[in-house]
C-alpha positions as CSV (number, residue, x, y, z in Angstrom):
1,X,-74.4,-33.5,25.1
2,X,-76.7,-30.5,26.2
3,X,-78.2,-28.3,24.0
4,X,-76.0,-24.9,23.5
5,X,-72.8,-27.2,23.6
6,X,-70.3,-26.3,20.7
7,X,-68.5,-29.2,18.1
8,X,-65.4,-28.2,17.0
9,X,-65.8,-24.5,17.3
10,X,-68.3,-24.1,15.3
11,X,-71.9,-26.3,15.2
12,X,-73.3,-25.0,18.5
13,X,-76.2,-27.6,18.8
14,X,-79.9,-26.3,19.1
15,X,-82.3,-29.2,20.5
16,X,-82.6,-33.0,20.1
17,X,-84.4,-33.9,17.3
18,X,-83.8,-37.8,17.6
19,X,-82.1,-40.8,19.1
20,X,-80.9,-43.8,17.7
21,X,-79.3,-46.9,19.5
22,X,-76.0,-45.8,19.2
23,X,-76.2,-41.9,18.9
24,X,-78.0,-38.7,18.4
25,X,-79.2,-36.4,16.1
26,X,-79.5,-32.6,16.6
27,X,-80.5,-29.7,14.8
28,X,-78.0,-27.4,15.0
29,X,-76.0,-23.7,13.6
30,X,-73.4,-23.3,11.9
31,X,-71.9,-20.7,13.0
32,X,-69.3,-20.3,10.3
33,X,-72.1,-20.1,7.3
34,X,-74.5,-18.8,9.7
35,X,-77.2,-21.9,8.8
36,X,-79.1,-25.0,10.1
37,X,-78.0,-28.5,9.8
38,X,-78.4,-32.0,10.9
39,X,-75.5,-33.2,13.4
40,X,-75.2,-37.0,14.1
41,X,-73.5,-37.1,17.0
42,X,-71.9,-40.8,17.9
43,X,-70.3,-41.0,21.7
44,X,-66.9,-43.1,20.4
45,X,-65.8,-43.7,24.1
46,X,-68.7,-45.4,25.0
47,X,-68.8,-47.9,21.8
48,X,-65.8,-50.0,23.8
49,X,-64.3,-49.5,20.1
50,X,-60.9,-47.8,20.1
51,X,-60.8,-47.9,16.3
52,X,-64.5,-46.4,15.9
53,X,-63.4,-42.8,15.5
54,X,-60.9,-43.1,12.8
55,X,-63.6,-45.3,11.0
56,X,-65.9,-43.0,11.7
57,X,-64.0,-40.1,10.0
58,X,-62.6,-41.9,7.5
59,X,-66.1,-42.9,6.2
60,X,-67.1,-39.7,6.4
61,X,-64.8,-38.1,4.2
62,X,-65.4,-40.6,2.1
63,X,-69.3,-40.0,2.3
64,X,-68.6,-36.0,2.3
65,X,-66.7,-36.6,-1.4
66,X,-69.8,-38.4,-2.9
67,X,-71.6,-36.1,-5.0
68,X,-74.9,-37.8,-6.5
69,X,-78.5,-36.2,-6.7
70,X,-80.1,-39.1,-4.1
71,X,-77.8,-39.0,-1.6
72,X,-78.2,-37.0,1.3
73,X,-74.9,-34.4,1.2
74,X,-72.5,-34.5,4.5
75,X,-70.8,-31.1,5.2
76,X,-68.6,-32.1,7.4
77,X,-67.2,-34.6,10.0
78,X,-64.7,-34.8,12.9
79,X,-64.0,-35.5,16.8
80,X,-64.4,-33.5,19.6
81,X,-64.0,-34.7,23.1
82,X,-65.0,-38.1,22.4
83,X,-68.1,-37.5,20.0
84,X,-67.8,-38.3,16.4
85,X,-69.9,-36.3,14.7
86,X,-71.6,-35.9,10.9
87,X,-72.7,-32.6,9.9
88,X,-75.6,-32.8,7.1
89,X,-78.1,-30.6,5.4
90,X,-81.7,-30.7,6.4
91,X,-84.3,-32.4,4.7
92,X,-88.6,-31.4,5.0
93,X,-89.4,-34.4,3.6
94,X,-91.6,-36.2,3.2
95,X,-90.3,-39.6,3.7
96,X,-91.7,-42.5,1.7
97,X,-92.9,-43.7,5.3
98,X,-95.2,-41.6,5.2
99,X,-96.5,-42.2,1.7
100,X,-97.1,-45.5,3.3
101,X,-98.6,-44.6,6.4
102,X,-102.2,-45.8,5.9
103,X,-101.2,-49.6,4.7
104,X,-102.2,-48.6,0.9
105,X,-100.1,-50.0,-2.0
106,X,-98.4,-47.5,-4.5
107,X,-99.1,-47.2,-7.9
108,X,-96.6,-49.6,-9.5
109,X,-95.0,-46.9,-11.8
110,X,-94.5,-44.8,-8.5
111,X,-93.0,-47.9,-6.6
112,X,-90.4,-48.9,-9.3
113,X,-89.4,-45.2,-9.7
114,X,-88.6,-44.9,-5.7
115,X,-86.9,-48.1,-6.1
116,X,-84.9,-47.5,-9.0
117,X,-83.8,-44.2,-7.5
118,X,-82.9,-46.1,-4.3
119,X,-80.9,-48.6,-6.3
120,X,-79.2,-45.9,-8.1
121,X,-77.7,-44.5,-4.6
122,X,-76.9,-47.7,-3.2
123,X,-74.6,-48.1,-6.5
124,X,-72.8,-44.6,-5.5
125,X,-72.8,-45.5,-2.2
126,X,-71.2,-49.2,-2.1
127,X,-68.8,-47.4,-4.9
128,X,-66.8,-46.2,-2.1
129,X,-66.6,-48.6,0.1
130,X,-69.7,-47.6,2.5
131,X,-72.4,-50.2,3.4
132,X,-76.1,-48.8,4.4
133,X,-77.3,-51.2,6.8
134,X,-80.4,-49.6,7.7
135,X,-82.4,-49.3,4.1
136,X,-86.5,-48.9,5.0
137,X,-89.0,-46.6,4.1
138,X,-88.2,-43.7,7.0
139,X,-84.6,-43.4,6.0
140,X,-85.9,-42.3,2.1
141,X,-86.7,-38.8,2.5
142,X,-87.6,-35.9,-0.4
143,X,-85.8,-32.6,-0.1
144,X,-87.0,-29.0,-0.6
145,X,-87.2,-29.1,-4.3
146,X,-89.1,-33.0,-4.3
147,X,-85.6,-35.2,-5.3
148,X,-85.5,-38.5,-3.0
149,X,-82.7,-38.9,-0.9
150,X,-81.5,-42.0,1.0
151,X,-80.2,-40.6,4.2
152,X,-78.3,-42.5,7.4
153,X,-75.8,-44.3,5.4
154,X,-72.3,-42.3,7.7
155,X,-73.3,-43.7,10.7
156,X,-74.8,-46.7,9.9
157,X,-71.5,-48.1,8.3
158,X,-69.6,-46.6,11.4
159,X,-69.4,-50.2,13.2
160,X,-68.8,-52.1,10.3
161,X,-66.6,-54.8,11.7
162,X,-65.7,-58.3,11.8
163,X,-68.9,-60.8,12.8
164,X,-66.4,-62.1,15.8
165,X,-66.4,-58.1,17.0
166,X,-69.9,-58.0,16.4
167,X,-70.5,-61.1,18.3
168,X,-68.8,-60.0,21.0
169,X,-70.7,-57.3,21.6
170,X,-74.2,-59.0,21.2
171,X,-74.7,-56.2,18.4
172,X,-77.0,-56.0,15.3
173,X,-77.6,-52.9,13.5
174,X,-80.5,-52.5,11.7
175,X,-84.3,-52.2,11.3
176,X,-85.7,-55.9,12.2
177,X,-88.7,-55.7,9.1
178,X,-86.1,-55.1,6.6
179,X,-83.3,-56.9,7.9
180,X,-80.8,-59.2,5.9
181,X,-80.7,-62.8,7.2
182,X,-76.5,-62.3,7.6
183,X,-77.2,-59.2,9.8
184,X,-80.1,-60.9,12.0
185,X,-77.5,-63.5,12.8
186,X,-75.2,-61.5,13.9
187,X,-73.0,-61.6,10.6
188,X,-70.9,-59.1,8.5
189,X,-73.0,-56.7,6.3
190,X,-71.8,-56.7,2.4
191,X,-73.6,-54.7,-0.6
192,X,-75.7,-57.5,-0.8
193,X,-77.3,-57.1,2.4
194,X,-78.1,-53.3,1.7
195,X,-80.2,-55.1,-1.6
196,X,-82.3,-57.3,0.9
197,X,-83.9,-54.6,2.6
198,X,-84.2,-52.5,-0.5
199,X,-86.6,-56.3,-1.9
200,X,-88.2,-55.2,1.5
201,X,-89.0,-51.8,0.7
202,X,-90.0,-52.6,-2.8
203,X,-92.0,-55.0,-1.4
204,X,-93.8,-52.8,1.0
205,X,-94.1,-50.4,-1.9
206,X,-96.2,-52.6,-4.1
207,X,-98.4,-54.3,-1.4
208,X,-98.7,-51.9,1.4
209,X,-96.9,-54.6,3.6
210,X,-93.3,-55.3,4.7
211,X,-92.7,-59.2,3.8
212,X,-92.7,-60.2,7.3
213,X,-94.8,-59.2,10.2
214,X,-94.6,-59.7,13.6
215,X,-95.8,-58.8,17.1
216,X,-92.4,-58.8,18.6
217,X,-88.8,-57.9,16.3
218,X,-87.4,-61.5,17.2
219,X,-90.3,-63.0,15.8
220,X,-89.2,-60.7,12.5
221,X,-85.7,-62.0,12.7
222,X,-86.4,-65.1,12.9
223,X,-88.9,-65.2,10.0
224,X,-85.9,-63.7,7.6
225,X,-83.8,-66.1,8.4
226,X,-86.2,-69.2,8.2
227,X,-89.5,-68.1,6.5
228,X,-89.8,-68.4,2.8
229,X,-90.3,-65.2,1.4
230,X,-93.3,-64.2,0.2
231,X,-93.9,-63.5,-3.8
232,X,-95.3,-60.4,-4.6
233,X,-97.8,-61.9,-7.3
234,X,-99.4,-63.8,-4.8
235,X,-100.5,-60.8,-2.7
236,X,-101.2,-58.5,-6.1
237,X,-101.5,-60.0,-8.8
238,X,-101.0,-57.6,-11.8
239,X,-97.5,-57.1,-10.9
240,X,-95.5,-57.7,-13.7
241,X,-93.2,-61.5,-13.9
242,X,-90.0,-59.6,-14.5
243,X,-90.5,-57.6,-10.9
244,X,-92.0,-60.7,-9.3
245,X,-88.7,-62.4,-10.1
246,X,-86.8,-59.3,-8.9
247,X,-87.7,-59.3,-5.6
248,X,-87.8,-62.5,-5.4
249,X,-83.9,-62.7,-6.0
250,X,-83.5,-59.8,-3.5
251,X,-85.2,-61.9,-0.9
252,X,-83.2,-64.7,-1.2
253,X,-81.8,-66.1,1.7
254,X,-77.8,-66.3,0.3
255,X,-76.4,-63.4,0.5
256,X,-74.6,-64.5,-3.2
257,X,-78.0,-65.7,-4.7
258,X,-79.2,-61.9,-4.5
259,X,-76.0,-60.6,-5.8
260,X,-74.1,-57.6,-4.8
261,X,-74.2,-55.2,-7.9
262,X,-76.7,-52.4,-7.1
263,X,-76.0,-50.8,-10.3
264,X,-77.8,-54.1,-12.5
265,X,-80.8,-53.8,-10.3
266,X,-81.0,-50.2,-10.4
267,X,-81.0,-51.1,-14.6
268,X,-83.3,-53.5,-13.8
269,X,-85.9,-51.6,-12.7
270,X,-85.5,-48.8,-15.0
271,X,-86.7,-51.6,-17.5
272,X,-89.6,-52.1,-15.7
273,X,-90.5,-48.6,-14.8
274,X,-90.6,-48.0,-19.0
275,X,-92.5,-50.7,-19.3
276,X,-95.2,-50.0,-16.9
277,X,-98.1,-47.6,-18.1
278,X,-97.7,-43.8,-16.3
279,X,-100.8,-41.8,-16.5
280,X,-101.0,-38.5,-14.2
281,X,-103.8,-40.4,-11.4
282,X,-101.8,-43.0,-11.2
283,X,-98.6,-40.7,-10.0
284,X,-100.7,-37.9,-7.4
285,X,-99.7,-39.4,-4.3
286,X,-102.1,-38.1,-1.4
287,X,-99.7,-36.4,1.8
288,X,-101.7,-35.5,4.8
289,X,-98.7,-33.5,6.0
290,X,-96.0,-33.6,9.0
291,X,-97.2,-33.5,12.1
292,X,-95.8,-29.7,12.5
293,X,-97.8,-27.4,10.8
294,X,-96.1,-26.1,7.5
295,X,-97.0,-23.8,4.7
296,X,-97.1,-26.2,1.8
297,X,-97.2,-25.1,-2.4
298,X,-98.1,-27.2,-5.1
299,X,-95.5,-28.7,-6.7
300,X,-94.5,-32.1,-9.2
301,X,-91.4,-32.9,-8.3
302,X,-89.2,-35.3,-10.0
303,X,-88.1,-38.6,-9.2
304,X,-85.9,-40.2,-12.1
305,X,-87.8,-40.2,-15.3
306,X,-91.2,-40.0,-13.6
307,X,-92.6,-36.4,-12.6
308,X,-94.6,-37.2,-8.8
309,X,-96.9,-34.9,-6.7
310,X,-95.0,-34.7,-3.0
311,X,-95.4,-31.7,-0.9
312,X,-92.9,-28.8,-0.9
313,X,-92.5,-26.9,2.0
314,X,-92.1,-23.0,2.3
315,X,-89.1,-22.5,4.3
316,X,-90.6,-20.2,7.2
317,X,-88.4,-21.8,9.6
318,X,-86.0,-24.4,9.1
319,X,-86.3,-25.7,12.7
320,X,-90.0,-26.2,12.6
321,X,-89.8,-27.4,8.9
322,X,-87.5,-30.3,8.8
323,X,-88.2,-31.8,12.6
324,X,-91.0,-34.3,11.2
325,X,-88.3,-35.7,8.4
326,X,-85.5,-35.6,10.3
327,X,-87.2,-37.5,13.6
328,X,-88.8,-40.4,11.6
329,X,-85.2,-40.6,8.8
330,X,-82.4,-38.6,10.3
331,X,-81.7,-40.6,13.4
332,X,-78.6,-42.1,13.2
333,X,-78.8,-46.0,11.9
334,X,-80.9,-48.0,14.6
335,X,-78.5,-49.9,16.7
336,X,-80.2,-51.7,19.3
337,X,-77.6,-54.8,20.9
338,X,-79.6,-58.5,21.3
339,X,-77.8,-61.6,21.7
340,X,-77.4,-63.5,18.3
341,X,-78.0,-66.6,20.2
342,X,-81.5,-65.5,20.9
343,X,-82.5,-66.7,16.7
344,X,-80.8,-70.4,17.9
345,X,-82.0,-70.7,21.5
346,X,-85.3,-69.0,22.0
347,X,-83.6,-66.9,25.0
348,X,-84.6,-63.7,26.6
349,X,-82.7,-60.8,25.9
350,X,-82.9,-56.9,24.6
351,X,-84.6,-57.3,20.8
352,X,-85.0,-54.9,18.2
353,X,-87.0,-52.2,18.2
354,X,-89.2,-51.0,15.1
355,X,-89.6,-47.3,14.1
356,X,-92.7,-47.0,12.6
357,X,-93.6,-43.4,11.7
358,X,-95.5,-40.8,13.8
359,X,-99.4,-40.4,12.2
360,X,-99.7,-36.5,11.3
361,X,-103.1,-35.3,12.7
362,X,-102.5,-32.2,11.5
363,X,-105.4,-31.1,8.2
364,X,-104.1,-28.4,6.2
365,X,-106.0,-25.6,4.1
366,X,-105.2,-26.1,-0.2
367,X,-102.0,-23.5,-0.3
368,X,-101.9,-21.4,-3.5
369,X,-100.6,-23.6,-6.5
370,X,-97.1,-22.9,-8.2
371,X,-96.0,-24.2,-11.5
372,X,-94.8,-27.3,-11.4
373,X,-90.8,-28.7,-11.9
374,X,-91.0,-30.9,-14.6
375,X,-87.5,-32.5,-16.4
376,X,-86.6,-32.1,-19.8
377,X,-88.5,-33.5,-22.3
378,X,-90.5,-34.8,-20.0
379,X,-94.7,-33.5,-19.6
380,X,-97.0,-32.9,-16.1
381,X,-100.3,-34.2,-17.2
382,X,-103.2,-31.8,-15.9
383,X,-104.6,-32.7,-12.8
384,X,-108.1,-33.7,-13.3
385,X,-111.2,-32.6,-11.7
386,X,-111.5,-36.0,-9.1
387,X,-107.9,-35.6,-8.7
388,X,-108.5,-32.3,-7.3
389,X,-111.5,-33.4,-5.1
390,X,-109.2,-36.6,-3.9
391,X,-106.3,-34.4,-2.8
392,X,-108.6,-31.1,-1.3
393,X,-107.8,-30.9,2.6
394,X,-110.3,-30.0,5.3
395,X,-108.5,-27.7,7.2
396,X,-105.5,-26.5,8.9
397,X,-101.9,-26.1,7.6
398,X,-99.2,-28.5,6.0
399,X,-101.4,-30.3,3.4
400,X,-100.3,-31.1,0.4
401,X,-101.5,-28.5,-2.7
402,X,-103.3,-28.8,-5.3
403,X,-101.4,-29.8,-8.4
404,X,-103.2,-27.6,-11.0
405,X,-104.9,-24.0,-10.4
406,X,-108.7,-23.6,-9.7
407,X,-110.9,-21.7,-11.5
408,X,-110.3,-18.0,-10.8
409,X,-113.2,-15.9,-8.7
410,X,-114.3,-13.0,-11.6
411,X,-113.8,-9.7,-9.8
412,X,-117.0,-7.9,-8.9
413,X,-118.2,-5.6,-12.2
414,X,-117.7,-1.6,-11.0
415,X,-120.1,0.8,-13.0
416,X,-119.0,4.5,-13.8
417,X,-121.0,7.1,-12.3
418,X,-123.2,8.7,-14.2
419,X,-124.5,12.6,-13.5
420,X,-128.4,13.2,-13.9
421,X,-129.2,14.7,-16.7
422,X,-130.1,18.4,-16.7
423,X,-133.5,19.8,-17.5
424,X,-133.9,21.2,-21.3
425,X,-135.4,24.0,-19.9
426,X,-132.0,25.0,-18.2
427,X,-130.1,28.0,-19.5
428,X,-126.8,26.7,-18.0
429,X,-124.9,24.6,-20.2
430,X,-125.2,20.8,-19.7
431,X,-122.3,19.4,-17.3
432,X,-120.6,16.9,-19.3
433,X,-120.7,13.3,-17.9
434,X,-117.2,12.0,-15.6
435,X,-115.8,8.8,-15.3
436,X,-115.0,7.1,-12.3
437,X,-111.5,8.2,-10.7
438,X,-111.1,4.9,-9.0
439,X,-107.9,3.3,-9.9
440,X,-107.7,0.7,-12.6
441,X,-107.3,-2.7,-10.8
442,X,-103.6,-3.9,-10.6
443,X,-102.3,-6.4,-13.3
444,X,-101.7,-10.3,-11.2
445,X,-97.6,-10.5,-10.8
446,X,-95.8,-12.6,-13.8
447,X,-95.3,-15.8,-12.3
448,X,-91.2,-16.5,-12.6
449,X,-90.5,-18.9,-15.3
450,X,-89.7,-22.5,-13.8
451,X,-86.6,-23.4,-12.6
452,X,-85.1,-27.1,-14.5
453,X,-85.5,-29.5,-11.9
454,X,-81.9,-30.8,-13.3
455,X,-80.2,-27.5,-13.7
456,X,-77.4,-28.8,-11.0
457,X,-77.4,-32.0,-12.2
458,X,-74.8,-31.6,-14.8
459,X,-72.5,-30.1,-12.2
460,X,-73.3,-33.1,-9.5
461,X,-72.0,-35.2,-12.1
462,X,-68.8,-33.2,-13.3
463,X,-67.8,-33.3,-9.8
464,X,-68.3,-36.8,-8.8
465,X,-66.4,-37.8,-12.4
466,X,-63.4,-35.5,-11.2
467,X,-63.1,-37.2,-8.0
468,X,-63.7,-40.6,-9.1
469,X,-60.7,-39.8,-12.2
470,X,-58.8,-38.7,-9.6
471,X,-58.9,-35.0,-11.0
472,X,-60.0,-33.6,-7.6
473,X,-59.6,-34.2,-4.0
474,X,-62.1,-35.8,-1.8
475,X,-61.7,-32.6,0.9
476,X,-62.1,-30.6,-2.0
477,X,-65.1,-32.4,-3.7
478,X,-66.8,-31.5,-0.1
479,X,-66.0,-28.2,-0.3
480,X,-68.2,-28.0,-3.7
481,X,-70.6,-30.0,-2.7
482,X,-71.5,-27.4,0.2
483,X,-71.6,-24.5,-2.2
484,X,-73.2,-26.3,-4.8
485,X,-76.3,-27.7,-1.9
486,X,-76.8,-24.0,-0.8
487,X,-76.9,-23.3,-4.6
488,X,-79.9,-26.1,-4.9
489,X,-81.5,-25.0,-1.6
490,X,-81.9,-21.5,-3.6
491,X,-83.2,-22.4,-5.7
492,X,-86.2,-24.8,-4.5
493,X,-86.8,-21.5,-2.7
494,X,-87.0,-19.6,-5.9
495,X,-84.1,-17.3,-5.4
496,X,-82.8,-17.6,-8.9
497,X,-81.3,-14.7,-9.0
498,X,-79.0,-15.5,-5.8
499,X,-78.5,-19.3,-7.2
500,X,-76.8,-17.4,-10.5
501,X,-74.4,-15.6,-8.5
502,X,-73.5,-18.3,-6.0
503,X,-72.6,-20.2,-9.3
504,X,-70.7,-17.5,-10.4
505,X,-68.6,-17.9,-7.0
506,X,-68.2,-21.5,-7.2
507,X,-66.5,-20.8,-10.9
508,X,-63.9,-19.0,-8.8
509,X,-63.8,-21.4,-5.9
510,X,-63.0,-24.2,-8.9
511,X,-60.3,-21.6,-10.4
512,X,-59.3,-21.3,-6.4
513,X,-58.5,-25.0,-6.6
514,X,-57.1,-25.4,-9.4
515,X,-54.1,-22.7,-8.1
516,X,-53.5,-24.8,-4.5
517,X,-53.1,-28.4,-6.7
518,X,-56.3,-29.4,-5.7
519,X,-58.1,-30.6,-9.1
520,X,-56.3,-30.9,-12.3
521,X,-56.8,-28.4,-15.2
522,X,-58.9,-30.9,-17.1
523,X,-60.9,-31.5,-14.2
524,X,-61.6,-28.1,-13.2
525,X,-62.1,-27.4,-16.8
526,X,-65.0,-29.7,-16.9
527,X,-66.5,-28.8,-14.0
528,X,-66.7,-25.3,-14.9
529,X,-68.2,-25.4,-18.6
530,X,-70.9,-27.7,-16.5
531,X,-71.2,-24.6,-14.1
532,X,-71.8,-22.2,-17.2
533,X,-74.5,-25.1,-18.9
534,X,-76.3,-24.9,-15.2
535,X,-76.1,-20.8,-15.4
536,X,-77.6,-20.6,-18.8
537,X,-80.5,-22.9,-18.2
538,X,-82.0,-20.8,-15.1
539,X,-84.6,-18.3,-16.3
């Protein structure tokens, strides 16, 4: 594929914005909506698969008709001369990679939250059918508007197949630090293996370390599939039993001694996370920034319950804003082929290669503050003054904002002129004194109110219960979902005013429906009074 090539008519692809072991991701147009997106290109001939492509767009209708708030959203997928492709929206990011970058812990409250929300998307995901395979830090990205997303998941479950296919081909899919035992061996991926690596992330979440290092990926392998794992009390020990014992099941070498319902462990750690104590320090998570140079504004985005400082980028250019998230969690899922007898014999052979993330150099300038998104019922705590000083960049563009405005500058004071006064011996009449004609300073623009951080979320969830009821179509649920992500992208760029009449539009695209057979009345009726609740809570 060359850049300028067209997919079906209508995604002309831009540049190369990453490669994975089995296929590509571009940033690309369009040309039908006239916008960016991500295309995850897969070369099906070359795969030695016959049945790839009709997995591969079976799965990604079935990924296109998921509708939940931290899950990437697919567009689109099809064929085209061989490539299989997945068209999905950009992301800026941050990803939690990057959080991680400098080997530092997370606050435990911030951990459990990404966790929890990580858990809560596996559960959608393994609802229809779909296994990750790749779950690790880089493929958990924030959008525009500072919701988590778990991206990678279509292609990644693309060459799901039986462990003798899989051995055939000397392939393992995955990341080799957060790889299931059953996947390093060569073995068929299930739910439960998608809960192994998230133990791994949660693990690297709370100490600042994956549980097993490494100089060389087989030496990772190996270690998951023969190395105790290690407990997280042991390398901090304020962690809580209850999430000691979590991960501790997670890691367990049985796939059916971890379990396979991410749903209960999502539950789980929702326990925890209101259990743990949340203070505003503890939740300001220092970003240096992408490697790209961004405008950035302050902003506390929400993940679950739990309101978090991650940057929000200005969209001045999709293509230079989402490169750095979509290079380090785009790519489609790592697929790197070794031979499974290597973890028996000791052999020589291609291994697995890690991904860790690029290091931004880049040292931005404080951007002005914005009022932060904060969910119902739910409080952003003041940034304090060591907050601030923690947080201040040096220089450059991209860093993260201050949460919380500075002190204003007081204008310079501006004295009326005053005429001298005339002599008393003077027989002309005194000239009275004028005031200054310069022009009364303008009033500082009304700040628009704040947008809910859940105003969509109602909708997300009508449409995900209609398809899941059987009320609406899967090609259909897709077909919302796209209106209803340019709806969200609107408004994390505060267009409000253009977010209220896209709704508007997607109220007649339901109606539209509704005439071709294509959701039930009852299911079109409940999407559409959710439409009107997400109308009347934008300001």
């Amino acid at each position: 594929m060359l850049p300028g090539s067209v997919l079906a008519m209508r995604y002309e692809l831009v540049r190369p914005l990453g490669r994975g072991g089995m296929g590509q991701v571009w940033l690309a147009v369009d040309r039908v909506l006239g916008r960016e997106v991500a295309i995850k290109t897969i070369d099906v001939d070359g795969t030695g698969d016959a049945t790839v492509a009709e997995r591969f767009q079976r799965e990604g209708q079935a990924a296109a008709s998921l509708m939940h708030e931290h899950v990437v959203t697919v567009f689109d997928s099809g064929a085209d001369a061989g490539i299989a492709f997945l068209v999905m929206q950009l992301l800026p990011g941050p990803t939690v990679a990057d959080l991680l970058r400098h080997g530092e812990p997370l606050p435990l409250a911030q951990a459990v939250t990404i966790a929890e929300q990580t858990a809560a998307a596996l559960a959608a995901i393994h609802s229809i059918g779909i296994v990750h395979r790749d779950i690790k830090p880089a493929n958990l990205v924030f959008d525009g508007s500072g919701r988590l997303k778990v991206v990678d998941f279509g292609i990644a479950s693309v060459a799901d197949a039986p462990a003798a296919q899989l051995t055939t081909a000397s392939t393992i899919l995955g990341s080799a630090a957060y790889m299931a035992p059953e996947q390093a061996e060569g073995g068929r991926a299930t739910p439960a293996t998608d809960l192994y690596a998230l133990g791994c992330v949660l693990t690297t979440l709370v100490t600042g370390a994956a549980p097993f290092t490494g100089e060389h990926p087989l030496a990772l392998l190996q270690q998951h599939v023969a190395a105790p794992a290690p407990r997280l009390a042991a390398r901090r020990p304020e962690v809580p039993a209850a999430l000691d014992e979590l991960v501790d099941r997670l890691l367990a070498k049985a796939p059916e001694a971890r379990g396979d319902d991410a749903a209960r462990v999502r539950d789980e750690l929702a326990a925890l996370r209101a259990a743990l104590p949340v203070t505003a320090a503890a939740l300001a998570i220092p970003f240096e920034g992408p490697p790209e140079p961004v405008d950035a504004e302050a902003n506390a985005a929400l993940v679950g319950a739990t309101a978090v400082d991650v940057p929000r980028t200005r969209r001045r250019s999709a293509a230079r804003v989402v490169l750095p998230a979509v290079v380090l969690a785009a790519i489609a899922a790592l697929a790197i082929a070794v031979l499974p007898g290597l973890l028996q014999h000791g052999g020589a052979g291609e291994a697995l290669a890690s991904q860790p993330p690029a290091a931004a150099t880049a040292s931005p300038p404080p951007a002005a503050s914005a009022e932060p998104a904060v969910a119902d019922g739910a409080t952003a705590a003041p940034a304090t003054a060591s907050d601030r000083a923690a947080d201040e960049p040096a220089s450059g563009e991209g860093a993260l904002a201050e949460g919380s405005r500075g002190a204003g500058t007081p204008a310079p004071s501006r004295s009326a002129e005053q005429p001298a006064p005339t002599s008393p011996s003077s027989t002309e009449p005194a000239t009275p004194p004028t005031e200054s004609t310069a022009p009364p300073p303008e009033p500082a623009p009304e700040e628009p109110a704040p947008v809910p951080p859940d105003a969509l979320a109602g909708v997300r969830a009508a449409i995900a219960q209609a398809i899941e009821s059987g009320g609406l179509e899967g090609d259909a649920g897709g077909a919302l979902g796209e209106g209803l992500a340019a709806i969200e992208a609107s408004l994390a760029d505060g267009r409000t005013e253009e977010a209220r009449a896209a709704l508007g539009e997607l109220q007649g695209q339901v109606a539209q429906l509704q005439e071709a057979g294509a959701v039930t009345p009852d299911a079109a009726a409940g999407i559409q009074a959710a439409i009107d609740d997400a109308a009347a809570s934008l300001p």
